[in-house]
N, C-alpha and C positions, 0 to 999 in steps of 0.2 A: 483266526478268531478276531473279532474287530472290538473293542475295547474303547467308548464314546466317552470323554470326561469333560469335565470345565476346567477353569485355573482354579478355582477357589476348591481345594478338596474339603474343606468343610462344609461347605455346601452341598448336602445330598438329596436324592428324589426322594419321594414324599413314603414308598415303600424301599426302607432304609435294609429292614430286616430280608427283605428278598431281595432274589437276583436279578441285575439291572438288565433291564431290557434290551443293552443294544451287542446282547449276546450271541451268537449264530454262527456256527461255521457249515461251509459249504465248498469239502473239497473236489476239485472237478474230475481229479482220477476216482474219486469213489463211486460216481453214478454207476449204477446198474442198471438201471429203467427208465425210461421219457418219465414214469408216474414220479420216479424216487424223486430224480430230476425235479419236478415243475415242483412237487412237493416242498423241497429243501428250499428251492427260488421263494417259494410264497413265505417260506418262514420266515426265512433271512429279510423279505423285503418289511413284512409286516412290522419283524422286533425294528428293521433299523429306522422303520416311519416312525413307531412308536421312539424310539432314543429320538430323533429328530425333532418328534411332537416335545417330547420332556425339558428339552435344548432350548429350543422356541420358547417354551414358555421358563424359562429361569431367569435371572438375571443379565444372559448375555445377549440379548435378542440381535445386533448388529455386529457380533465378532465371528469372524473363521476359526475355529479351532480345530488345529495339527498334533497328533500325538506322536511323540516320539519314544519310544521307552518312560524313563520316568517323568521326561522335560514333557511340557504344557506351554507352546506358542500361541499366539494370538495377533492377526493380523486386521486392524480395523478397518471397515469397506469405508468409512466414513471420513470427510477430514477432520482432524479435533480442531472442537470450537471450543474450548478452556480458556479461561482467562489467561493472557500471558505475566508472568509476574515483571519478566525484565521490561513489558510495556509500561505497566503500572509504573515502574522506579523508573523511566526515562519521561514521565508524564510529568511527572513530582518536581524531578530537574527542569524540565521545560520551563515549566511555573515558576521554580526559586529564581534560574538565569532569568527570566521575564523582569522577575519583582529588584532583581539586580540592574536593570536597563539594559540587559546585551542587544532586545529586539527594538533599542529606539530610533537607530541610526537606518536600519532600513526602515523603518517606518516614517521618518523622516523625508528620506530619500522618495518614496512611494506618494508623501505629501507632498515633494515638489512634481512629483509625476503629474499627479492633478491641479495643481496649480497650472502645467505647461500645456492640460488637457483642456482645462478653462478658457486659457488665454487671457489677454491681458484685459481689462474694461474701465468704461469710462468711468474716472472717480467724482464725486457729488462738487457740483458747481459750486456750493456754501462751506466747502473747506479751502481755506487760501493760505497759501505758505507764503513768510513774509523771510527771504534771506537777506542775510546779512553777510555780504562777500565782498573781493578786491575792489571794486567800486565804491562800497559804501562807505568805505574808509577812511577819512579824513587824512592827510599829511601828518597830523600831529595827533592825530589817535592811537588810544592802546589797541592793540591788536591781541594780546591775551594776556591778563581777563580783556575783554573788548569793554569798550569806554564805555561809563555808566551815562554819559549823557548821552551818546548815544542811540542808547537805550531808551534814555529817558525819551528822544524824539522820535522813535519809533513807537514807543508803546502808545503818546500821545496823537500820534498822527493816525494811529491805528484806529483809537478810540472815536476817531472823528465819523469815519463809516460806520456805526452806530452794528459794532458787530455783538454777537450775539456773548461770545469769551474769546478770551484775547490768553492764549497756553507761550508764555513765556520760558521755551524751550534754552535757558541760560540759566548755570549752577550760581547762585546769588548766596556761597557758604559764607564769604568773606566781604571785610566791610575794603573800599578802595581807596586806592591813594589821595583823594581828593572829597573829604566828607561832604561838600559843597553838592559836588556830582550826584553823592549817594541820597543825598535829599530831595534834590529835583527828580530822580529816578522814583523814588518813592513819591513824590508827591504826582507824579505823573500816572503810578499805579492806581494810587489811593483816588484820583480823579474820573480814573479808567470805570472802577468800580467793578469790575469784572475782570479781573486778571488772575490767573492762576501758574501759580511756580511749584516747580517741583523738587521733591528730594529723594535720596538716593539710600543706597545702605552702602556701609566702606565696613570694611572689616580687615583689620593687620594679625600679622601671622598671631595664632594662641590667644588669638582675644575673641570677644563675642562682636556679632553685627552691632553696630550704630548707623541711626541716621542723621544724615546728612543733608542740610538743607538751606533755605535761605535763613537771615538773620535776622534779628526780631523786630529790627527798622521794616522790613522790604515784608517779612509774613504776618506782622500785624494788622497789615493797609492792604493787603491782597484779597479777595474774595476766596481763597481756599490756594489750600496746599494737596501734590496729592501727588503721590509715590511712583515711581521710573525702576519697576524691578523686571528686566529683561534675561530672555535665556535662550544662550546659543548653544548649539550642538559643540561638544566636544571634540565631537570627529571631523567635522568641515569645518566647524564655527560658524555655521548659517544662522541666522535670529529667525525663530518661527511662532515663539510664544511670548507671551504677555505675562504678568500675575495683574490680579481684578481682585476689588475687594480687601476684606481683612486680611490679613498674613498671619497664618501662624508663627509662633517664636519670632517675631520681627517685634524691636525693642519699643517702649511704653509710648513713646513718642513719637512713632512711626504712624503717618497718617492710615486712616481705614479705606480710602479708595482711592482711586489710581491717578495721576496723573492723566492718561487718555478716557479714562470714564469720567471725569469731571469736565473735558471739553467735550466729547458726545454727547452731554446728558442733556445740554437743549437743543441736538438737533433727535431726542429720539422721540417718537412720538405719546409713549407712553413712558411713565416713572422708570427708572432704571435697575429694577431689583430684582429683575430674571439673570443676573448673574451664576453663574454654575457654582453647585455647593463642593467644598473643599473636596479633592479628591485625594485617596491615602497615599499616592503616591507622588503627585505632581502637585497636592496642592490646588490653591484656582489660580488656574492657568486657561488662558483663551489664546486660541492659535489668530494669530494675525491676518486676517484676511488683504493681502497685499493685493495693489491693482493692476499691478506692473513693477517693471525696473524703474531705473533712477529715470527722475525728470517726466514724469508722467502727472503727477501733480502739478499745476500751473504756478510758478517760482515768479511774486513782485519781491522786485528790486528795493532795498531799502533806501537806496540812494532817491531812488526815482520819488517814495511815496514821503518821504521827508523833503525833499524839494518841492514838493509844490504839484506835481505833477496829481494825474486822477487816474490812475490804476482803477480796475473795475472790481470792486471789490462791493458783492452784494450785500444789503443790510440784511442783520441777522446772521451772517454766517462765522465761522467759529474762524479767526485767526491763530498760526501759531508762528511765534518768531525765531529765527535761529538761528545758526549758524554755518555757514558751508566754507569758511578758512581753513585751510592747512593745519592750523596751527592748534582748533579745538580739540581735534584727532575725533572727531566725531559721527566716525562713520562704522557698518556694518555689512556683512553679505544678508543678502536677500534671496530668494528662490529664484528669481526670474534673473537672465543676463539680456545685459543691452545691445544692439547691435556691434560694440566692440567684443563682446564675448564675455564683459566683466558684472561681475555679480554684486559691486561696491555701491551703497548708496548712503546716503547722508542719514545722519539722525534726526532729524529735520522732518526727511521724508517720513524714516519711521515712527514717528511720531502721527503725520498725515496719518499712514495707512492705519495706526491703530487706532485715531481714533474715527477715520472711516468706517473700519470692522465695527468696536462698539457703536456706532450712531443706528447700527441696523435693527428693523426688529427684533431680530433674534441671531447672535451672537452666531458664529462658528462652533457649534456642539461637539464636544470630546468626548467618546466615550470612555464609560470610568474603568479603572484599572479591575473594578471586584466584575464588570461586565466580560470585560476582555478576559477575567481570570476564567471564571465559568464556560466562558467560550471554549479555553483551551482544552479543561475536562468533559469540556461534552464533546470538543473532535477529537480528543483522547480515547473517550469511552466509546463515543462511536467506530475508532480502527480497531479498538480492541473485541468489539462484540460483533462486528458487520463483516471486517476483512478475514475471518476465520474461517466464513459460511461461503466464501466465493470462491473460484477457482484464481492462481496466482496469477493471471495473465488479469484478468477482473479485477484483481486485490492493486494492480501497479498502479493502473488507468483510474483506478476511483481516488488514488490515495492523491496520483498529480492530479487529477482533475481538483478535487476538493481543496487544493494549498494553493493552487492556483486561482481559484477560484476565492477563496479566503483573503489572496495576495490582490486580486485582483477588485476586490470588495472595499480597497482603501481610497485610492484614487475616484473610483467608480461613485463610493456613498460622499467625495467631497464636494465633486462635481455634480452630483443629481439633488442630493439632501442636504448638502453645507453641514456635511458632520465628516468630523475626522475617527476614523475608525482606525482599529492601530490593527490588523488583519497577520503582521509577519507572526504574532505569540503563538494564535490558533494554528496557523498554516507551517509554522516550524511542529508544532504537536501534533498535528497530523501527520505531518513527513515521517517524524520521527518514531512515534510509535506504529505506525504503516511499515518504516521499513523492518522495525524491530519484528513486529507480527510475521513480517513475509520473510526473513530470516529464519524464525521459531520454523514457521513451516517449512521451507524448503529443507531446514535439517531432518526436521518430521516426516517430510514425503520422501527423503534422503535414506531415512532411517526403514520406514517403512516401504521401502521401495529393496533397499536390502534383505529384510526380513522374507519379501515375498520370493526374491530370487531365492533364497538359502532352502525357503519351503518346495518351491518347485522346478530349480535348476534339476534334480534327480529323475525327474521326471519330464519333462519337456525341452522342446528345442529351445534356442537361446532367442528368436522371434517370437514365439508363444510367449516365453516368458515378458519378453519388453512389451509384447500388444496387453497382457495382465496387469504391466505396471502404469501402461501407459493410460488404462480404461479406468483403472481404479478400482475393478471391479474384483473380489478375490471370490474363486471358485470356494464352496465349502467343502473340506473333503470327509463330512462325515458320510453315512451311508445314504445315500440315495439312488432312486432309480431312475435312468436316463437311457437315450437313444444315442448309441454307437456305433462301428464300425469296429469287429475283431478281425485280430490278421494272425494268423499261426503261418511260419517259415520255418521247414525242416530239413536237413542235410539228407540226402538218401546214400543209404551205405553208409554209414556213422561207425556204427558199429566194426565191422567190417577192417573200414582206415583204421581205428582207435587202435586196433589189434596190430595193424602193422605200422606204423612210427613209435618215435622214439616219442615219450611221455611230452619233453619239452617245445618238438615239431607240432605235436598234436597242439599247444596250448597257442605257440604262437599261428599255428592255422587258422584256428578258431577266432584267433581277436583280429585276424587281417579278415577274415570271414562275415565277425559283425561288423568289421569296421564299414565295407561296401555295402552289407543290404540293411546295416541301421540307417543309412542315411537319408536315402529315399523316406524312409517313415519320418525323419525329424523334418525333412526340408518339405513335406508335405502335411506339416500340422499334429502328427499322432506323437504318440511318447511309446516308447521298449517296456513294455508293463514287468517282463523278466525272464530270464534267459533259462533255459531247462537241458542241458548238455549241450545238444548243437539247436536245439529248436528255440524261438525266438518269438516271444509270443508281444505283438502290438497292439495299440488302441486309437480310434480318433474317433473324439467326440469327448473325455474329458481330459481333466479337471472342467474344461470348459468347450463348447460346442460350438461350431463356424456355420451350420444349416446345410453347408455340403459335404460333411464328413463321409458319405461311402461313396463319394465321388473321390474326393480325396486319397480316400483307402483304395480304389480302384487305382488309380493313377501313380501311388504309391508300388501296386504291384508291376505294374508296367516297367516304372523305373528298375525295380528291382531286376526283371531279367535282363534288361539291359547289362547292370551292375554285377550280374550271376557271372557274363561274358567275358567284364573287364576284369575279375577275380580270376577264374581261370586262366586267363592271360601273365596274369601276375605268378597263379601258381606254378604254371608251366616253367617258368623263369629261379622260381623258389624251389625247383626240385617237389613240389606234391601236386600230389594227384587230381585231378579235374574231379568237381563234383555238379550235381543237380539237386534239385529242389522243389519239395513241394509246397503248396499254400494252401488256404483254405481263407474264404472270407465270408463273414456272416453280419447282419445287419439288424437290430433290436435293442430289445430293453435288456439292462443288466442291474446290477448291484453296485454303483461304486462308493469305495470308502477307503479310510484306514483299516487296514486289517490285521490282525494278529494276535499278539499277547503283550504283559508289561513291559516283558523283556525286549522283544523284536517286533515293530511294525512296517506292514506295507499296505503302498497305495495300490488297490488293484482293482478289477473288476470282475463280478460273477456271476451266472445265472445259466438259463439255456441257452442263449445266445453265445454264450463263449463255449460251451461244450460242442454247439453243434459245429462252429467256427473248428475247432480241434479235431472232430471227428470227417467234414468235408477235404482238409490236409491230410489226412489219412487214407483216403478214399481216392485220392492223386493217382495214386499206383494204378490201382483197379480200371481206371479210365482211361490210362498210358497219356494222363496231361500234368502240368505242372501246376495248374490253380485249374482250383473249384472255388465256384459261388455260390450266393442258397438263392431260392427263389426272391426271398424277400430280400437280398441285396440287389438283387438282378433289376427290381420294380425299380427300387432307390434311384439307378444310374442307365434305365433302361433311354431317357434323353439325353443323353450327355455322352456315350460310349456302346461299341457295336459287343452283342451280346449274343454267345452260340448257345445253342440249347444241346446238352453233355447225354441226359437220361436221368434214370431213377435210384437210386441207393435208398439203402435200411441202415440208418447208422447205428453204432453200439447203442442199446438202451432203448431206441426207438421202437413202436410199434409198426408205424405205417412208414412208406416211402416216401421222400422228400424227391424232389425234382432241385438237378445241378445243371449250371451254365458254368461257362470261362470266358474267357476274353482271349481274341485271339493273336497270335504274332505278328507284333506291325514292327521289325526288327527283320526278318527274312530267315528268322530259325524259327525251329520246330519244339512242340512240348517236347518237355522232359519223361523220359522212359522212367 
């Protein structure tokens, strides 16, 4: 009796009070008639379409359901697409380490990629750097602080080329040893009429920032003051950003714009006030559009332009002055290295390039931290809701494709868009919930890849089961009706032998007996449906169906005599008795399902097809062969395999005569008597 349930036993069919449809038994020793026969067939398939129909429509429409006694398995044909939870908490991490700076250094790294993908270009003929080095020196000059007259005759000499601002790249905090000095310096500024100095923020341990800056002689007389707040990577100490603008928490006195945006501001063509709005994590920070390594900027001599000499220095263009001595320590790494390999360049320059970067239309654009966050949760959300529905070999390739891609979207948007994109935050959130996803699943397909062996290791060979696990596809074994191939394999003289060994001969006979003629049936696709003293009853065609199963089934028998040959051989050796064997193969539609009661179920098949299968093995004798076929197996394998035509039998129950074939000895013995 076959016994159809779901897992939820509170959930019942809609006729609660009556008996559930997928009730029927049909035992195959009880037929007494083809009529009783076809009869029983038609019941059984009706109730078990009808339990199928009921099935179908419940709540489990995509699961296999197995019965076992009182346990209820379920094996889902589908892969689950659930939300993972440990992707979701490795998303959230992504994000916090992001907002911690762990992904700035390769992004960093990824902005000097495009800087090298650039390459180096030519920087604006109206920026002129005016050093001040071992030459300009005087015998009797300070070398640090460098001499404020100096100073004074370069700012003045400066001013003569009618530049447009003159960036006095020298810390003017302290007044100098010679007040004389510091008045001609200033009187030479205040003459300049356009000079701009800068100040700094100092901060000592457990105090707050202060700024630091020129002194109220030299920022009185100056045309603007305007702030030097530079930020290097921690991890290489490379300078790649700026601050522009207001600062937040930067103390009351700390100018509102920068240092290098006060000397772009007249070479840009429009007002300066597309500046980038604070961003929550960085602040306004503009990435420095560098043009190269050191000395790529054109360096006059200040020796030369205070002697007299005429350096080419266009009118209108932005002067800056500075330093390149030893001794200011005023240098920095930059992206680019020079053809010694070194990444060192003066502050001087970097001053140049940043205020080449501001002078442009439009600034080097960062995208904001809340932009890059959102990124990460939508390539977050997207592994989690996309890599579920794919197969894993899909789910690996989309996950690199997409982080590479992501990774590869930094460099890429600097050099095509002049926007720095920070791409490692999203492309580490992808990886990471990618791999977490395909983890989840492969313990999932792991799990459920288990579950199906455990369902149908009893039933099938150890190949059928891996082609099950490997299609994804899970046969269902409730009741259905399908096209098989039956095989009945009978001992002849059973009876007989059983009478003369010894109880524990007979048993190990028997298991060396199926051990030989099971095997042909697993190594050719069928499954041992169940053993009935010495007779052997097989299947091919389910749980699941190849399209050539009674070729199969044929070839199966073939094997077997072989196999009948090499047993005998064994037994001759074992001290028993030589035996023979009959078969019966038949081809159609059957019943397959779980069958039985609460207590004991089996997977089996039933209908007329297996009775006539049964009763063509029986019929062996009467034809003095060892297999019979029925017509309708004969059609099945009538291309594939040479086919004798046997004559006519009436089997048990039948009314009319069926026409039998075999197959004949391609082995060089003879049927079985």
């Amino acid at each position: 009796m076959v016994e159809c349930q779901v897992e939820n036993r509170e959930h019942t069919p809609p006729c609660a009070n009556e008996q559930r449809p997928a009730v029927a038994t049909l035992p195959e020793t009880a037929v007494d008639g083809a009529g009783t026969a076809r009869l029983r067939a038609r019941v059984f398939s009706r109730r078990a379409n009808e339990a199928g129909d009921w099935i179908r429509r419940s709540e489990y429409p995509k699961t296999g359901c197995f019965l076992s006694g009182r346990e209820a398995c379920s094996v889902s044909t589908e892969p689950a697409t659930s939300t993972s939870r440990v992707g979701i908490v490795i998303a959230c991490m992504t994000v916090v380490l992001y907002m911690l700076g762990l992904a700035d250094y390769p992004d960093a790294k990824l902005l000097d990629l495009g800087f090298w993908l650039r390459g180096v270009v030519r920087p604006r003929p109206d920026i002129v750097t005016i050093a001040i080095d071992e030459a300009s020196i005087g015998p009797d000059e300070s070398r640090a602080p460098i001499s404020r007259d100096l100073l004074a005759r370069v700012v003045t000499s400066a001013a003569t080329r009618r530049p447009a601002a003159i960036l006095l790249d020298v810390l003017l905090d302290e007044e100098g040893r010679d007040v004389d000095a510091d008045a001609r310096l200033a009187s030479a500024i205040e003459d300049a009429g356009n000079v701009v100095l800068p100040v700094v923020l100092a901060q000592a341990p457990q105090q707050a920032p202060k700024a630091v800056g020129p002194i109220a002689a030299f920022a009185d007389v100056a045309m603007a003051v305007g702030h030097v707040v530079l930020t290097e990577s921690t991890q290489d100490g490379v300078l790649r950003r700026i601050a522009v603008g207001p600062l937040h928490d930067a103390p009351a006195e700390f100018p509102d714009r920068s240092f290098a945006e006060l000397g772009a501001a007249p070479l840009r063509p429009v007002a300066q006030t597309d500046m980038p709005a604070p961003d929550p994590l960085i602040g306004r920070m503009v990435v420095v559009d560098f043009v190269g390594p050191a000395d790529t900027f054109r360096h006059v001599c200040a020796r030369a332009l205070t002697s007299g000499d005429q350096p080419n220095i266009p009118i209108g263009a932005v002067v800056i002055i500075g330093s390149l001595l030893p001794e200011s320590g005023d240098v920095f790494y930059g992206p680019f290295r020079d053809r010694d390999g070194s990444r060192l360049i003066s502050g001087l320059e970097v001053v140049a390039n940043c205020v080449h970067s501001l002078s442009r239309d439009v600034p080097i654009r960062t995208v904001s931290s809340r932009w890059v966050t959102l990124a990460m949760l939508v390539a977050a959300a997207v592994a989690l809701m996309a890599l579920p529905r794919v197969g894993p070999a899909a789910a690996i390739s989309l996950t690199i494709a997409g982080s590479l891609a992501l990774v590869i979207a930094t460099p890429v948007a600097f050099v095509a868009l002049r926007t720095y994109w920070q791409g490692t935050g999203p492309a580490t959130a992808l990886l990471l919930v990618g791999a977490a996803v395909g983890v989840e699943r492969y313990l999932a397909d792991a799990a459920r890849a288990a579950r199906i062996r455990s369902l149908f290791a009893r039933y099938l060979s150890r190949e059928v089961v891996d082609d099950i696990v490997q299609s994804g596809e899970v046969p269902s074994l409730l009741g259905r009706a399908q096209e098989v191939a039956v095989l009945f394999c009978d001992m002849h003289g059973f009876s007989a032998i059983s009478r003369q060994m010894p109880p524990r001969e007979l048993v190990a006979m028997l298991s060396v007996f199926f051990e030989f003629m099971c095997g042909p049936v697993l190594r050719h696709g069928g499954f041992v449906d169940k053993f009935v003293g010495d007779q052997i009853m097989a299947v091919f065609g389910v749980p699941c169906g190849h399209g050539d199963d009674a070729a199969r089934a044929a070839d199966a028998a073939v094997e077997m005599r072989r196999c009948l040959l090499d047993f005998n051989n064994r037994a001759l050796q074992a001290g028993w008795p030589a035996v023979s064997v009959a078969m019966g193969i038949n081809y159609g539609q059957v019943i397959a399902g779980d069958v039985g009661w609460e207590g004991r179920t089996d997977y089996t098949v039933m209908g007329e097809t297996v009775v006539l299968a049964q009763r063509l093995q029986v019929a062996c004798e009467r034809f003095g062969t060892d297999l019979l076929i029925s017509e309708q197996m004969a059609r099945e394998i009538a291309a594939t395999h040479e086919i004798v035509a046997v004559g006519e039998t009436v089997p048990s129950g039948w009314e009319e005569p069926v026409r039998v074939f075999t197959l004949p000895q391609t082995d060089g013995g003879k049927p079985n008597a």
